[in-house]
C-alpha beads as a LAMMPS data file, in Angstrom:
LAMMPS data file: protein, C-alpha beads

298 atoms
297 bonds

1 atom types
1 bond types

-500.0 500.0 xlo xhi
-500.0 500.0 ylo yhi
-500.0 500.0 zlo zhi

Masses

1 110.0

Atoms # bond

1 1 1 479.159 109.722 188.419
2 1 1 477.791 113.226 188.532
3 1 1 478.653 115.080 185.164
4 1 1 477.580 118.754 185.320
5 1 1 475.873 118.152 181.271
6 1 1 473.374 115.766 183.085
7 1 1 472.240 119.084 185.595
8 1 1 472.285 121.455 182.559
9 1 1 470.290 119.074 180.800
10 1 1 467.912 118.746 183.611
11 1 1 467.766 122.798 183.709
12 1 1 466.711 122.744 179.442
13 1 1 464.052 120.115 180.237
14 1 1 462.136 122.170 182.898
15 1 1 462.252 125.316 181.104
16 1 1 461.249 124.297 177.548
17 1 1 458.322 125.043 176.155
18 1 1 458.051 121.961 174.198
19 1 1 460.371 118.821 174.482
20 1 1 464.276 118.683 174.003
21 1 1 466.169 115.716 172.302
22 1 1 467.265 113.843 175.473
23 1 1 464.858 114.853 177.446
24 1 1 462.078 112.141 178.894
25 1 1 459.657 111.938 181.464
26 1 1 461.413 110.124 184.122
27 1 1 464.973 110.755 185.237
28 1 1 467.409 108.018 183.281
29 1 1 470.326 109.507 185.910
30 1 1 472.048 106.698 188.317
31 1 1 471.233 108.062 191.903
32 1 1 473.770 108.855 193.891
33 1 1 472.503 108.321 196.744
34 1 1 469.562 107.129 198.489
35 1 1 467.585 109.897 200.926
36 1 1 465.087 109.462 203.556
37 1 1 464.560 111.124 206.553
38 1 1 462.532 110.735 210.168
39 1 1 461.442 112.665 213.035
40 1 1 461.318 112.442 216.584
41 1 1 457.045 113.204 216.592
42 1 1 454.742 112.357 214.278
43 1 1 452.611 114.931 215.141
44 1 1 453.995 118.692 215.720
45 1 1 452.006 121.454 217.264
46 1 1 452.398 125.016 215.407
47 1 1 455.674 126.614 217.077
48 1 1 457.028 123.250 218.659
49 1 1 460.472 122.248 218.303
50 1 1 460.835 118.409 216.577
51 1 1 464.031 116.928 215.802
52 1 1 465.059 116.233 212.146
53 1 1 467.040 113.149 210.799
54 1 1 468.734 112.939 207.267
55 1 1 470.108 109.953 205.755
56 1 1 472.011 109.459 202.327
57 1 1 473.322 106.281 201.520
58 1 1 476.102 107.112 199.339
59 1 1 475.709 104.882 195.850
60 1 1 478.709 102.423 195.667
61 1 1 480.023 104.086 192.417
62 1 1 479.095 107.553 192.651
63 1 1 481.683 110.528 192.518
64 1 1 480.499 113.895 193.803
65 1 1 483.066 116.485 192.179
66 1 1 481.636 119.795 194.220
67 1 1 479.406 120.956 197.346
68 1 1 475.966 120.855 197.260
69 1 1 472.861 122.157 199.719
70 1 1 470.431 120.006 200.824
71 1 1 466.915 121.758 200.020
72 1 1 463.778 120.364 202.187
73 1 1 460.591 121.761 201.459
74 1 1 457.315 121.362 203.622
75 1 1 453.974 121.582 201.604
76 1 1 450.489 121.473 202.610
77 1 1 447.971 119.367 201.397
78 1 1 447.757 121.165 197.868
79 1 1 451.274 121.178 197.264
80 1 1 452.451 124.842 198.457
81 1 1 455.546 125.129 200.634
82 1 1 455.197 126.436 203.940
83 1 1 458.835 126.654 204.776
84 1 1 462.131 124.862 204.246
85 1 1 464.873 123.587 206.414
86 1 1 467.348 124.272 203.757
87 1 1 470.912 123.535 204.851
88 1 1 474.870 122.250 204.280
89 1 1 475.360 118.864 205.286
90 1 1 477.813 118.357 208.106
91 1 1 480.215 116.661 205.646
92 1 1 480.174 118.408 202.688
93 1 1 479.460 115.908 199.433
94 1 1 482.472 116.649 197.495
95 1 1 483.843 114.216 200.642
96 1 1 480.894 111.838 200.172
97 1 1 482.646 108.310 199.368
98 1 1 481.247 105.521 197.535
99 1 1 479.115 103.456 200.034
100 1 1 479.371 106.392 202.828
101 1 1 476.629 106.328 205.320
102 1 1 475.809 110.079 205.759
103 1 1 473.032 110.742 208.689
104 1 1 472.926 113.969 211.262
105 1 1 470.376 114.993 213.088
106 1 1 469.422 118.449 214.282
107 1 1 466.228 120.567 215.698
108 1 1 463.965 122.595 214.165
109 1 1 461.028 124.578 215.685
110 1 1 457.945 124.634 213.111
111 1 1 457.185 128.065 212.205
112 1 1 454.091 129.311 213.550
113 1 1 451.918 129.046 209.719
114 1 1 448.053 129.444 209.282
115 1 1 447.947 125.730 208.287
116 1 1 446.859 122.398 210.106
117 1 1 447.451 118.711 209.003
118 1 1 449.120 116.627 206.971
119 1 1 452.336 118.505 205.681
120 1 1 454.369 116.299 203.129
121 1 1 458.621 116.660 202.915
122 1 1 460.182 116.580 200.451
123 1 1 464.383 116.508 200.044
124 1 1 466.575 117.052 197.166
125 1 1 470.322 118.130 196.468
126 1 1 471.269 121.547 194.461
127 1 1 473.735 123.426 193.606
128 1 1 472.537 126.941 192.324
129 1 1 470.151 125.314 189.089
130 1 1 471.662 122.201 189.263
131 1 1 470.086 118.802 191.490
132 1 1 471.662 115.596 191.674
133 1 1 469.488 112.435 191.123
134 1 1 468.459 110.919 194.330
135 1 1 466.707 107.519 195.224
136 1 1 463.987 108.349 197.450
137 1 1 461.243 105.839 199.675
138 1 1 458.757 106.756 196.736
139 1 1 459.355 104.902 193.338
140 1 1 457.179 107.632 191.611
141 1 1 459.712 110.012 191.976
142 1 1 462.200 108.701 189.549
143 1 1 459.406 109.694 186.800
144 1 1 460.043 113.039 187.713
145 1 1 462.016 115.404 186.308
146 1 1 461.926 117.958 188.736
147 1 1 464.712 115.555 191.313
148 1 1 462.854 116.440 194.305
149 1 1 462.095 113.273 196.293
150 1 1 459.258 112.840 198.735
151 1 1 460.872 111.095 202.063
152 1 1 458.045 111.717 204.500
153 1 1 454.969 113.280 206.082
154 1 1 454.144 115.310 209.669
155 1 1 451.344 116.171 211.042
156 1 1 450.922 119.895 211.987
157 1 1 448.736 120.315 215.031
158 1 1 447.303 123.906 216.188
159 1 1 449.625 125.578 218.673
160 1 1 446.360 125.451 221.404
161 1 1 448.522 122.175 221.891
162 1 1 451.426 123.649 223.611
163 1 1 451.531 124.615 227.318
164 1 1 450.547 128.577 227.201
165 1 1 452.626 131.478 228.641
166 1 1 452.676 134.823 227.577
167 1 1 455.362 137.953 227.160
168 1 1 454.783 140.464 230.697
169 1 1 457.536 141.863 230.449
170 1 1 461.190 142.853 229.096
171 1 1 460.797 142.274 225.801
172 1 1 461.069 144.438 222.084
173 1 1 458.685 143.559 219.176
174 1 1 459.417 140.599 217.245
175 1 1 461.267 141.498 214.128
176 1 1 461.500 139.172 211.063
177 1 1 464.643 138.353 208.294
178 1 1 463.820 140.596 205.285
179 1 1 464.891 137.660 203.143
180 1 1 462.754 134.900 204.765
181 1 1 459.614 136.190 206.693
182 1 1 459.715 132.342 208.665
183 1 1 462.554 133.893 210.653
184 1 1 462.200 136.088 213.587
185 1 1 463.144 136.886 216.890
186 1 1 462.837 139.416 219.938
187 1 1 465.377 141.231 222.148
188 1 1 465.192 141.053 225.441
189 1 1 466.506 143.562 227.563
190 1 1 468.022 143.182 231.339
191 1 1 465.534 141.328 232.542
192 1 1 462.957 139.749 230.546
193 1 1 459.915 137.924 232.136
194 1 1 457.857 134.981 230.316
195 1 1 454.138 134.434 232.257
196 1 1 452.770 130.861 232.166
197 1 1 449.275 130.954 232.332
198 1 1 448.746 127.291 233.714
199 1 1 450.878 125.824 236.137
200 1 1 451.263 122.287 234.395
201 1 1 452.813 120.690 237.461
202 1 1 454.798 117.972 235.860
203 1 1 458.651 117.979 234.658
204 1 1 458.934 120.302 231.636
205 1 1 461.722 120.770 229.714
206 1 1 462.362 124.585 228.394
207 1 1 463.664 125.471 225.071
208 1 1 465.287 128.790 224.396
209 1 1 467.232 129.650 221.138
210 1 1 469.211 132.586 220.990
211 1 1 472.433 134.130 220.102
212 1 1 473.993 137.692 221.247
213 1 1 476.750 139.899 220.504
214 1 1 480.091 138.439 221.844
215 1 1 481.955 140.788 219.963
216 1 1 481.013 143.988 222.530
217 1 1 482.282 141.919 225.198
218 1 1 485.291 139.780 224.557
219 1 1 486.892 139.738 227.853
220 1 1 484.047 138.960 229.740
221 1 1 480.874 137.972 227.900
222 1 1 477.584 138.274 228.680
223 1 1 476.018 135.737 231.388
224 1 1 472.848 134.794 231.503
225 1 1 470.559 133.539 234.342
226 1 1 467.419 131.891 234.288
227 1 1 464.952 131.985 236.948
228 1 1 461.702 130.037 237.844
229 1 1 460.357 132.794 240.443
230 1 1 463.293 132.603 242.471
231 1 1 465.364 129.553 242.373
232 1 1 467.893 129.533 239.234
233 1 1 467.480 126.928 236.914
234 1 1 470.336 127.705 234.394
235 1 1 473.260 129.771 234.331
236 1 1 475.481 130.418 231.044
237 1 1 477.562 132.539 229.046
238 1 1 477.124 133.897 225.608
239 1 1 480.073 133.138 223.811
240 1 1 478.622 133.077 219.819
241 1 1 476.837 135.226 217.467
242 1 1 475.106 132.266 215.831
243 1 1 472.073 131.076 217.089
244 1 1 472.514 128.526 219.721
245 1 1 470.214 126.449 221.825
246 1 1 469.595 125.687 225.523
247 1 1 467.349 123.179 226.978
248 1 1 466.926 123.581 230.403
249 1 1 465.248 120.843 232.793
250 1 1 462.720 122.459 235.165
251 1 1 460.942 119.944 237.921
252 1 1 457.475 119.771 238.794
253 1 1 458.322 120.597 242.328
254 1 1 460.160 123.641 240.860
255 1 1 457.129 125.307 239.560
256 1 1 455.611 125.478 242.821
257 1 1 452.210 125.395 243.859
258 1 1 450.512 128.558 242.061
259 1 1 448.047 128.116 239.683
260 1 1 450.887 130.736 237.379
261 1 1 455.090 130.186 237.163
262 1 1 457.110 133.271 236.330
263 1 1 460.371 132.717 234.231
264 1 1 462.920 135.352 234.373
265 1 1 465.976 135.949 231.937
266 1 1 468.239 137.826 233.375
267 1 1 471.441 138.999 231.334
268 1 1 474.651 141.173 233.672
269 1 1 475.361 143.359 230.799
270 1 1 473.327 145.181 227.612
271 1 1 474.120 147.603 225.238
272 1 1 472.698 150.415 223.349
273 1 1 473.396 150.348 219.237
274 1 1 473.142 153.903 219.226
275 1 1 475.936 154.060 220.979
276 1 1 478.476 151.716 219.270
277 1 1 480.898 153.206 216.848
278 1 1 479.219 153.904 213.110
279 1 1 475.615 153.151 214.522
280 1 1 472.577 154.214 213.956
281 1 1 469.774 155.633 215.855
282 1 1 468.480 152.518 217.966
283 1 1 467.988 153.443 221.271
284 1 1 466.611 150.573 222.867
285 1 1 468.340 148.642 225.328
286 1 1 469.783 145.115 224.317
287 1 1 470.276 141.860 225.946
288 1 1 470.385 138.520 224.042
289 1 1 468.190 138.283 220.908
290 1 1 465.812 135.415 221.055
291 1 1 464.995 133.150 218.199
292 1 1 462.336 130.334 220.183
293 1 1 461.086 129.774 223.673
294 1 1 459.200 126.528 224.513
295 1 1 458.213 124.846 226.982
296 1 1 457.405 121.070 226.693
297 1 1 456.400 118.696 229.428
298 1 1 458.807 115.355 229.995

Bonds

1 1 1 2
2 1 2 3
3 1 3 4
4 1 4 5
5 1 5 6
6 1 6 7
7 1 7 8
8 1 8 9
9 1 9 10
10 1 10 11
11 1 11 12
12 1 12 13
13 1 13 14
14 1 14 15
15 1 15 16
16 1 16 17
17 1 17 18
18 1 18 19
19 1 19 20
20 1 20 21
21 1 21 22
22 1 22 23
23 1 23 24
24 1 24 25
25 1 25 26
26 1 26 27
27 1 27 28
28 1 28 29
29 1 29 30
30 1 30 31
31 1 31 32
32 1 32 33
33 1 33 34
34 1 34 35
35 1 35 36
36 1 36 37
37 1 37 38
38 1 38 39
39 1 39 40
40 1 40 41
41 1 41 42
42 1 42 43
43 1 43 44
44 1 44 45
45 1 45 46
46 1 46 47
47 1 47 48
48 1 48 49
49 1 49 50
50 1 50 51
51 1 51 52
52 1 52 53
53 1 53 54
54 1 54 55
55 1 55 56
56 1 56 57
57 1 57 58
58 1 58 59
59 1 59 60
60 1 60 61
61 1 61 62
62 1 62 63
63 1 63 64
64 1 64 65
65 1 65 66
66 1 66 67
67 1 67 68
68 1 68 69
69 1 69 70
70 1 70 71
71 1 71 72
72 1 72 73
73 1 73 74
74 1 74 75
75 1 75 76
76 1 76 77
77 1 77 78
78 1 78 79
79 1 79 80
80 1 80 81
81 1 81 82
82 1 82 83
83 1 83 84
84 1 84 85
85 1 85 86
86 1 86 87
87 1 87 88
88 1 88 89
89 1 89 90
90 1 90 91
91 1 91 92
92 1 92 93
93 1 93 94
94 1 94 95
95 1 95 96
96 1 96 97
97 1 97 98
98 1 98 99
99 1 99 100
100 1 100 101
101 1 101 102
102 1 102 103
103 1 103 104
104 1 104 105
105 1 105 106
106 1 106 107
107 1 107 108
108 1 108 109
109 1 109 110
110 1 110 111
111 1 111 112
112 1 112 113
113 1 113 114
114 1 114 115
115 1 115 116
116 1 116 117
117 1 117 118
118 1 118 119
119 1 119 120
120 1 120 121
121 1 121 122
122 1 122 123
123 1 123 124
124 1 124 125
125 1 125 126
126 1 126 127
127 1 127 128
128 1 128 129
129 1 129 130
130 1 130 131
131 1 131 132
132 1 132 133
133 1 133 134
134 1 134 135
135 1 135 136
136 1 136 137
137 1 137 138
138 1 138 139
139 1 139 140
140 1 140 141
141 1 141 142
142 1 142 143
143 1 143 144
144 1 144 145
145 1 145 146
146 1 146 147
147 1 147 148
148 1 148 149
149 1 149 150
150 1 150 151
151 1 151 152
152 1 152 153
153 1 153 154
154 1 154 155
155 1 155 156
156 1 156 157
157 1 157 158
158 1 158 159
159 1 159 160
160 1 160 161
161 1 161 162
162 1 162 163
163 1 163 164
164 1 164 165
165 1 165 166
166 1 166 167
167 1 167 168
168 1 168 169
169 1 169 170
170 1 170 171
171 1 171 172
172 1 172 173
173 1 173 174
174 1 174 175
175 1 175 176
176 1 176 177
177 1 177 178
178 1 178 179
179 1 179 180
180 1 180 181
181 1 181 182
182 1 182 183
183 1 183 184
184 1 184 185
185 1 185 186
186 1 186 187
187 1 187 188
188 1 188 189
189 1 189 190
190 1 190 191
191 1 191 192
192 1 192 193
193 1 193 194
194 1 194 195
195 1 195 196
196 1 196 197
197 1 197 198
198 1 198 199
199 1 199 200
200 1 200 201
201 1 201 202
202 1 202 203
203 1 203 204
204 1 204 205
205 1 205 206
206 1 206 207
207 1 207 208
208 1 208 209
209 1 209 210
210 1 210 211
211 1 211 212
212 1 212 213
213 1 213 214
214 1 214 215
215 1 215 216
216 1 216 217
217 1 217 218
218 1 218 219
219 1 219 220
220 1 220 221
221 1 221 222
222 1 222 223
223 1 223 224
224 1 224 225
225 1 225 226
226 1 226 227
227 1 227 228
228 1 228 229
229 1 229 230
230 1 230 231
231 1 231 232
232 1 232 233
233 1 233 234
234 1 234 235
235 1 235 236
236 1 236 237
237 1 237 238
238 1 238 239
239 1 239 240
240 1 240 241
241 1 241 242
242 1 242 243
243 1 243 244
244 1 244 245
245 1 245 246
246 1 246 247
247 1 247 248
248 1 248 249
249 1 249 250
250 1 250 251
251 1 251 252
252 1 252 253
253 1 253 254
254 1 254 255
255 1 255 256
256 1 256 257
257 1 257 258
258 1 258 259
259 1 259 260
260 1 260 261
261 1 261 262
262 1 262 263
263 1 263 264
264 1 264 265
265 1 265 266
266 1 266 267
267 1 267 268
268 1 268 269
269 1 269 270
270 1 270 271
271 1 271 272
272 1 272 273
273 1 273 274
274 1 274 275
275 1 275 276
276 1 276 277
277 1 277 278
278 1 278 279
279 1 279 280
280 1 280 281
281 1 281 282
282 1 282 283
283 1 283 284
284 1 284 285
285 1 285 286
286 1 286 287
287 1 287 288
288 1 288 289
289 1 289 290
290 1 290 291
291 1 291 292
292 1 292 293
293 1 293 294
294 1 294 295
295 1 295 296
296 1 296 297
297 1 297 298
C-alpha cells in the first residue's frame, strides 16, 4: 500500500516553487493507518511528568515495506514547536499487519519552556523525507499536504503549580544535549540533597529519571539509596546506561511534621573521568546523572 514514488512525490510538492503534475491540495494517498493519541492530564504544569498514549489502527489493506519514526510535535498557539517526543514505535511498522491494533504508552516530563496554554499535538510517520498518509481525528488534515495530523491538545500550566523544592546540596550544573537544547541533566555526586520548601503533608509520589555508568562497575554496580531525612524510602541498583525511571511512594506520615522535608540520594560508589583510561580533564566527582526529579502529590 505504501509505494516509496507516492513519498517522493510528496517531497516535489512541498518544495516546488510552483505546482507539479500530480500534485493537489489535499493528499489523494489511502491512509494506512488511523492515529490519535491521549494523555493521562489535561492540564500539565511546566516540568511535570504526563503520560503519553499512541494509537494506530492499522488500515485493513495496507503493507508497510520498511521502519518508520513516529514524529510528534508540540506547538503553541501560533503554530511554533516547542519540543517533540519523537520516537520508534515498540513494534516497528515494517511488522504492522493489516487491521493491527498498535497502542503503547510511555512518560514524558514537559520541558520547562517560556510558554503557557493551549499547546496543540500533532503526529505523523517519516522516514528521513518521506511520511506516510495517516487518518487523523481532524478531517482537515487530509487537505494537507504536509501528512502531519493534529490528534490533540494540552494545556501547559506555569511550573508555580508543582510542589517547590530546591538543589542544597550535591549537585553539578545542569548540562544540556548539544543536539537538542530540551535535554538536560545534572550529576550528582555521593550524596546529593533536594530541599522542599513546603512540607505538603499528604502522600506524594517522587519521580526521578536517571541513568549511570554500569560499565565502570560490572561486578558490582552502583546502589543507590534514597532518604526522606532519615528513614529510606527506596533502595536500587544501577544496572543501565539508558535513562531509566523510578517512582518512589513517600507517605504523608513520612514527611514528618516540619514545615521543610530533606531528600537525600545517596550512591556507594563514584568515579572521577579524569581518571578513566583515554579521559579527559574532568575532575569532578560522579554519581548517577539525573535527567528529572518530581514530586507529585497522590
Amino acid at each position: 500500500m505504501v509505494v516509496r514514488s507516492l513519498a517522493s512525490l510528496f517531497v516535489l510538492c512541498a518544495l516546488a516553487a510552483a505546482p507539479l503534475a500530480g500534485c493537489s491540495r489535499g493528499d489523494s494517498a489511502p491512509p494506512v493507518a488511523t492515529v490519535s493519541f491521549s494523555t493521562s492530564k489535561d492540564k500539565v504544569p511546566l516540568g511535570s511528568p504526563v503520560e503519553l498514549t499512541y494509537r494506530f489502527d492499522v488500515a485493513q489493506n495496507a503493507t508497510i515495506a520498511d521502519n518508520y519514526r513516529v514524529f510528534v510535535h508540540v506547538l503553541d498557539d501560533r503554530g511554533t514547536e516547542m519540543w517533540n517526543d519523537d520516537h520508534d514505535p515498540p513494534i516497528p511498522t515494517s511488522q504492522w499487519r493489516p487491521g493491527q491494533l498498535v497502542q503503547y504508552t510511555h512518560m514524558r516530563f514537559v520541558p520547562v519552556f517560556p510558554y503557557v496554554g493551549e499547546a496543540v499535538v500533532e503526529v505523523g510517520l517519516h522516514r528521513g523525507d518521506e511520511r506516510l498518509p495517516l487518518q487523523g481525528p481532524n478531517p482537515e488534515d487530509r487537505d494537507s499536504a504536509t501528512r502531519q495530523y493534529r490528534v490533540g491538545t494540552l494545556t501547559i500550566l506555569p511550573s508555580s503549580e508543582n510542589i517547590p523544592f530546591y538543589f542544597k546540596s550535591g549537585w553539578h550544573p545542569e548540562e544540556f544535549a548539544a543536539d537538542n537544547p530540551t535535554i538536560g541533566w545534572q550529576w550528582t555526586q555521593k550524596i546529593a540533597t533536594l530541599m522542599l520548601t513546603r512540607n505538603p503533608r499528604k502522600d506524594l509520589t517522587f519521580y526521578l529519571s536517571y541513568s549511570g555508568r554500569p560499565d565502570l562497575f560490572p561486578e558490582n554496580p552502583q546502589q543507590v539509596t534514597v532518604y526522606v531525612g532519615d528513614q529510606v524510602v527506596d533502595t536500587f541498583r544501577v544496572t543501565d546506561n539508558k535513562q531509566a525511571l523510578r517512582t518512589i511512594p513517600i507517605g504523608a506520615a513520612q514527611l514528618g511534621p516540619a514545615d521543610s522535608v530533606e531528600v537525600r540520594i545517596e550512591v556507594d560508589k563514584t568515579f572521577v573521568p579524569a581518571k578513566l583510561p583515554n579521559a579527559a580533564g574532568d575532575t569532578r566527582e560522579l554519581g548517577i546523572q539525573v535527567y528529572h526529579q518530581f514530586f507529585e502529590a497522590r
